[in-house]
C-alpha positions as CSV (number, residue, x, y, z in Angstrom):
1,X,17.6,8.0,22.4
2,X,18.2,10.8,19.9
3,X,16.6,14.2,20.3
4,X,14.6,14.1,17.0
5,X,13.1,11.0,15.7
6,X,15.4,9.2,12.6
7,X,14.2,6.9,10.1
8,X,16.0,3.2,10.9
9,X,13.1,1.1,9.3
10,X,11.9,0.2,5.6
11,X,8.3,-1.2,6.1
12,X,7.3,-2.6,2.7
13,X,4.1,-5.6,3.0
14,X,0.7,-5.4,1.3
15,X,-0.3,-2.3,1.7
16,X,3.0,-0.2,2.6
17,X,6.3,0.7,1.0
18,X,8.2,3.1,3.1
19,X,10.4,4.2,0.4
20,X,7.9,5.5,-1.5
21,X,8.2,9.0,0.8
22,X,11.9,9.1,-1.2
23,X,10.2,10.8,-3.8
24,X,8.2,13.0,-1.4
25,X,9.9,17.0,-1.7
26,X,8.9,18.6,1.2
27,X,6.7,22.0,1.9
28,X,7.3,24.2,4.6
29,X,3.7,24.3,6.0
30,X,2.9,20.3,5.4
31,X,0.8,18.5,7.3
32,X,0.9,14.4,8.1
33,X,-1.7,12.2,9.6
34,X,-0.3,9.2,10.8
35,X,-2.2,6.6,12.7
36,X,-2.1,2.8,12.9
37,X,-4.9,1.0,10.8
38,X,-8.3,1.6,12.3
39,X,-7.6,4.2,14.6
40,X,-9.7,7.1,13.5
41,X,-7.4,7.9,9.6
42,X,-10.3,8.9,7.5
43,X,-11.9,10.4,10.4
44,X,-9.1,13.1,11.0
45,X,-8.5,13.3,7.2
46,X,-11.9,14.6,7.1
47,X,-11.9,17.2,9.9
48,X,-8.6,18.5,8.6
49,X,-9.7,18.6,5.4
50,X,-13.1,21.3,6.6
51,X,-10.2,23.2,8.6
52,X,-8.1,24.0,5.7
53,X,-10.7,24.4,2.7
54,X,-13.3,25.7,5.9
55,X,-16.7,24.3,3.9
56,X,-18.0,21.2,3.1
57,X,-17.2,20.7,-0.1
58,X,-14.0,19.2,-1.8
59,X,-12.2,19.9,-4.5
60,X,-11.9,16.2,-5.3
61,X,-12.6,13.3,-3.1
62,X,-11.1,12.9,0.3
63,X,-8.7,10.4,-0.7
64,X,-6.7,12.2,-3.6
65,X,-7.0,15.8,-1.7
66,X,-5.1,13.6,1.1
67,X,-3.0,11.3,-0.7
68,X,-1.4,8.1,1.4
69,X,2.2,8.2,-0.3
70,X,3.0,5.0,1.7
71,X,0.3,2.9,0.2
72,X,2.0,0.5,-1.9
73,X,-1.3,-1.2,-3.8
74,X,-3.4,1.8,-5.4
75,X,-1.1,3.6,-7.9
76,X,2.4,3.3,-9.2
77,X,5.3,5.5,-7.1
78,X,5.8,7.7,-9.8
79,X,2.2,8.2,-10.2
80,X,1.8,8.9,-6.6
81,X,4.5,11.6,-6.8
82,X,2.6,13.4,-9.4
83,X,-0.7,13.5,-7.2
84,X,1.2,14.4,-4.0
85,X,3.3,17.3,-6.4
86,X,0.1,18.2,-7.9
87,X,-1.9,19.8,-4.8
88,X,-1.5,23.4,-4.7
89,X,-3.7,23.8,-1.6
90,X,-2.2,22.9,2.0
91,X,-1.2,19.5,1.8
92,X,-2.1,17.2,4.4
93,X,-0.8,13.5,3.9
94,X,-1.8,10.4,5.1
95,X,0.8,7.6,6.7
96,X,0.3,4.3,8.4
97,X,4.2,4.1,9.1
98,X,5.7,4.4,12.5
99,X,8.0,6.8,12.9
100,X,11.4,5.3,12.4
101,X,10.1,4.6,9.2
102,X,8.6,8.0,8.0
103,X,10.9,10.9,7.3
104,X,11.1,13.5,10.2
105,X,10.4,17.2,9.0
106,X,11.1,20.0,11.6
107,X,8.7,22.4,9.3
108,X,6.0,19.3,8.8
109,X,3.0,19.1,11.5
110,X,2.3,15.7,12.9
111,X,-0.9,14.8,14.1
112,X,-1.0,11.5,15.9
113,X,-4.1,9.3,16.6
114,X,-4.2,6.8,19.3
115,X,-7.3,4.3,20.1
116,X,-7.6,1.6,22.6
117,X,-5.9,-1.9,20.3
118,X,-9.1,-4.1,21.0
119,X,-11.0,-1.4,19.4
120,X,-8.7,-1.0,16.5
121,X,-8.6,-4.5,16.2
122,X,-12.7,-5.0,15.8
123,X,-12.8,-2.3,13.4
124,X,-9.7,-4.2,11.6
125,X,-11.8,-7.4,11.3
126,X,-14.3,-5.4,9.5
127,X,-12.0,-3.7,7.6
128,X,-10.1,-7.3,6.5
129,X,-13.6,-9.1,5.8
130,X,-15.3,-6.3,3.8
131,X,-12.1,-6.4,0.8
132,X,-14.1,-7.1,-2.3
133,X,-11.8,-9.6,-4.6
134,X,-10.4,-6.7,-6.7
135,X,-8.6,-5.5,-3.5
136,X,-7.3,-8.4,-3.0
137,X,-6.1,-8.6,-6.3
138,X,-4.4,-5.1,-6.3
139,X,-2.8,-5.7,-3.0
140,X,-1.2,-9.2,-4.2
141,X,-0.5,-7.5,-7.4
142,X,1.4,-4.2,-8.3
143,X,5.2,-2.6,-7.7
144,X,7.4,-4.9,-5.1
145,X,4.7,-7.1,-4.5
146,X,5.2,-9.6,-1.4
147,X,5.6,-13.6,-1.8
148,X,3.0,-14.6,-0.1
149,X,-0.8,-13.0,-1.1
150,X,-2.4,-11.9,1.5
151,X,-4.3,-13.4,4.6
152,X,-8.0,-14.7,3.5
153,X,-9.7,-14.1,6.8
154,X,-10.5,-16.7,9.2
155,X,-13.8,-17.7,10.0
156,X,-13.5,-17.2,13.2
157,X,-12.8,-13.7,14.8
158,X,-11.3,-15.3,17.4
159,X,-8.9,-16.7,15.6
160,X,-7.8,-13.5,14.0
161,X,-7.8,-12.0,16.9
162,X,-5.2,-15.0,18.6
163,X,-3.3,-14.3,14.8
164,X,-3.1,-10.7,15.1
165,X,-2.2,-10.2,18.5
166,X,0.7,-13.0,18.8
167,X,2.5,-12.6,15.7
168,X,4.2,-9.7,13.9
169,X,4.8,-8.3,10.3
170,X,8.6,-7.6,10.7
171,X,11.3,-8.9,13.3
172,X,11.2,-5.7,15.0
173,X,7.8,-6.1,15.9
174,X,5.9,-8.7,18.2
175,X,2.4,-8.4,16.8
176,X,-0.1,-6.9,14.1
177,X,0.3,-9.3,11.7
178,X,-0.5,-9.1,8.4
179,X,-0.4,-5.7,9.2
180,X,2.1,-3.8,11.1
181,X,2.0,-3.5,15.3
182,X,0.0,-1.1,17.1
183,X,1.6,-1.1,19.8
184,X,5.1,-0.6,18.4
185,X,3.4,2.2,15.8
186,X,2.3,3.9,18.8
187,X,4.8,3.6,21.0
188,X,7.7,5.1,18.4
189,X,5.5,8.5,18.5
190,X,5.0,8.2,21.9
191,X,8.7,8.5,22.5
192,X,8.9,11.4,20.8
193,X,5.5,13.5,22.2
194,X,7.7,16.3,23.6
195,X,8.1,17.6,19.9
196,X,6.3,21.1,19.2
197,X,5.2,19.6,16.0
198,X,4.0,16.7,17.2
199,X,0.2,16.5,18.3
200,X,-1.7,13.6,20.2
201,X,-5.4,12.7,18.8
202,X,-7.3,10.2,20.5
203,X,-10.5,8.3,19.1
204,X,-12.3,8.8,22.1
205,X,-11.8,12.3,22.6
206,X,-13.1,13.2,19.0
207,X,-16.0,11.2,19.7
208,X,-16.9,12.7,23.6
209,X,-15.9,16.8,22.5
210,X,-16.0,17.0,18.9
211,X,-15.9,20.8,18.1
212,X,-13.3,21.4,21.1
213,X,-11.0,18.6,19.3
214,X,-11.7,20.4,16.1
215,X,-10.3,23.8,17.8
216,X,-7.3,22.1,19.1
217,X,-6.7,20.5,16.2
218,X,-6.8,24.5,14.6
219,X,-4.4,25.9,17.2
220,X,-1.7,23.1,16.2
221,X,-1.9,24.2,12.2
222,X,-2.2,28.1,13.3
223,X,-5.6,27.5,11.1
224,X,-8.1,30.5,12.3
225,X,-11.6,29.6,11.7
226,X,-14.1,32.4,11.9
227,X,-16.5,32.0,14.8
228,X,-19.6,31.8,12.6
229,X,-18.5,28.8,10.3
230,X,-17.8,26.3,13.3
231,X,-21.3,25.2,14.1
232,X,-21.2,23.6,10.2
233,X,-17.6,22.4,10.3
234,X,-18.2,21.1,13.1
235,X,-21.5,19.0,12.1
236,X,-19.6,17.6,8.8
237,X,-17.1,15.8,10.7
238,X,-19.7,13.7,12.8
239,X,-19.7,10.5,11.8
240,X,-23.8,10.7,10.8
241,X,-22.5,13.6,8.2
242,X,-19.8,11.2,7.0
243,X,-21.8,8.2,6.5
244,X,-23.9,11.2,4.8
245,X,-21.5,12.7,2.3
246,X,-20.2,9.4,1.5
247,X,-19.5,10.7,-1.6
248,X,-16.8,12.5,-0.4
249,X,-14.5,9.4,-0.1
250,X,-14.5,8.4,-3.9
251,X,-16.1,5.7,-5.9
252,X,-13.0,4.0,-5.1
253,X,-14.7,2.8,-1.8
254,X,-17.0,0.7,-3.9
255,X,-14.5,-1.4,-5.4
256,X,-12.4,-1.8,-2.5
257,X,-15.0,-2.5,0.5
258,X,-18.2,-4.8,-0.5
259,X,-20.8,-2.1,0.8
260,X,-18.4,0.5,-0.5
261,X,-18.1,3.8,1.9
262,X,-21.1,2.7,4.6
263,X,-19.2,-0.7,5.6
264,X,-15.8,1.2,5.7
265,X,-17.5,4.1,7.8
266,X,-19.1,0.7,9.8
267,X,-20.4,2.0,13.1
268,X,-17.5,4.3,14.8
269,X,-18.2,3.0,18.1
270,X,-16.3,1.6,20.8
271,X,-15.7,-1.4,22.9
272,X,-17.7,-4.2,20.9
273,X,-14.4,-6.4,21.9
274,X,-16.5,-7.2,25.1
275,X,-19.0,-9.4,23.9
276,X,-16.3,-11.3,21.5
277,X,-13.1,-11.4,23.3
278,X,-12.9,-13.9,26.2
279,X,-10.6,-13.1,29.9
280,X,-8.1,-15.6,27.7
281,X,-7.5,-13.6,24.7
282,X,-7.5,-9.9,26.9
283,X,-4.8,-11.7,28.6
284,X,-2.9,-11.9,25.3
285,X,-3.8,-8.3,25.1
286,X,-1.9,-7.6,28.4
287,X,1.0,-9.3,27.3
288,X,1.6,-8.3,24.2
289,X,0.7,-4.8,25.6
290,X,3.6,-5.3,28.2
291,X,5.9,-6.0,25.8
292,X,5.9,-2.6,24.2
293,X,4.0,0.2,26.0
294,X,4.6,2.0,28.7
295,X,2.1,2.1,31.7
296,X,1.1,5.2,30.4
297,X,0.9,5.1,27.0
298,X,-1.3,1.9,27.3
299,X,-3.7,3.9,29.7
300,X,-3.9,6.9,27.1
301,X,-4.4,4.5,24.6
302,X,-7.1,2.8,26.4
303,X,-9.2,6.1,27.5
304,X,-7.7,9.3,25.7
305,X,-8.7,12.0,28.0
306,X,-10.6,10.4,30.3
307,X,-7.0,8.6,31.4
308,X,-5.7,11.8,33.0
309,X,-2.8,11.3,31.3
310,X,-1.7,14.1,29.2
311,X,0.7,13.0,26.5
312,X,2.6,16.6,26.5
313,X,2.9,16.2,29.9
């Protein structure tokens, strides 16, 4: 395996386009958030965004202060450029693309966010039954769009679940679909986790020591917050202040979600999967699980913290 992480993979579906990062000129002090879908994006977007500007307000909404230059479906690539080019505060980008699809920066900050897959995948099947028609439109529609529209959900969660645990995106992958894997997402950063500029997040943490998360999250950006102003940071990045300041998102939320930024923010909690998944479909979990993670990286992913597993080692 090579020392630093190299970009092997174009992702392009739906929602991404890998390529579109082409167009991305670096800055020596960026910052990237890359997660998997589910897994606490928007969250961490949010609590970077009250480190760097430290107060509650935004100079626009969340989603065009942190621009997702991978998104394929919301605006043109040369319009993305502009926005991303644009920012003349800090930037911190959003990604859903594993690493050997996503440029490597020596000078850029990776923050990393992990969550146990049967969580990501309950918040997914709100995520994929919420998508008011216009979404659906944009994502069928649009530069490079795919053959086939996209998946109208089942019925049956179940069935999404069986769907989206045994059957992949792209031939490099063995699960996810119509997404992109989890476990292969995770599993290319995990590979890497002895980089300096490379820092592990997990859902569960944020959610068990907000504040002290918050700080880590500081030291890793060399962002110094004065003492005084961490009480309110820290209270407008729970998820009662987000579901709060709505707002914040973007009226976009409203045409993409049907209940618009409160069924996108949903309920943040954790392990619902156990009163819908039966011991059958965990034991697809398990083995598409084996397929791609480590023993360790599957127990971090599964408890954060509380796994005793440090991802730095």
């Amino acid at each position: 395996m090579p020392t630093i992480p190299q970009r092997t993979r174009v992702y392009r579906c739906h929602h991404l386009d890998s390529t579109r990062w082409d167009d991305i000129v670096p800055r020596p002090d960026d910052i990237v958030i890359t997660t998997s879908l589910k897994a606490g994006t928007t969250w961490t977007q949010r609590i970077v965004s009250l480190l760097v500007f430290q107060t509650v307000e935004l100079p626009n909404t969340l989603h065009w202060v942190s621009p997702w230059p991978d998104s394929r479906f919301i605006i043109p690539k040369a319009e993305m450029r502009e926005v991303v080019e644009s920012l003349r505060h800090r930037r911190f980008l959003k990604s859903h693309l594993a690493l050997d699809g996503l440029p490597y920066r020596e000078s850029t900050k990776y923050i990393y966010v992990g969550r146990d897959t049967r969580d990501v995948f309950m918040s997914t099947w709100n995520h994929i039954r919420a998508y008011t028609p216009f979404a659906r439109e944009l994502l069928n529609s649009g530069e490079n769009p795919p053959a086939e529209p996209f998946l109208e959900p089942p019925e049956d969660i179940r069935e999404f679940w069986r769907l989206w645990i045994t059957r992949a995106t792209y031939p490099w992958e063995s699960d996810g679909f119509p997404y992109w894997s989890h476990h292969h997402h995770a599993r290319t950063y995990w590979d890497f986790r002895h980089l300096p500029n490379l820092l592990f997040v997990h859902y569960n943490d944020l959610k068990a020591d907000l504040q002290g998360e918050m700080r880590r999250i500081a030291r890793f950006l060399d962002i110094e917050v004065p003492e005084q102003k961490w009480p309110m940071l820290a209270e407008a990045a729970t998820f009662a202040a987000m579901k709060r300041d709505a707002a914040v998102l973007g009226p976009e939320m409203d045409m993409i979600f049907e209940g618009g930024a409160n069924r996108f923010l949903y309920k943040g909690t954790n392990d619902r999967w156990r009163d819908v998944l039966t011991s059958d479909d965990v034991a697809l979990y398990e083995a598409a699980a084996a397929r791609t993670l480590t023993p360790d990286l599957k127990r971090w992913l599964e408890r954060g913290a509380a796994s005793g597993i440090d991802p730095k080692g």
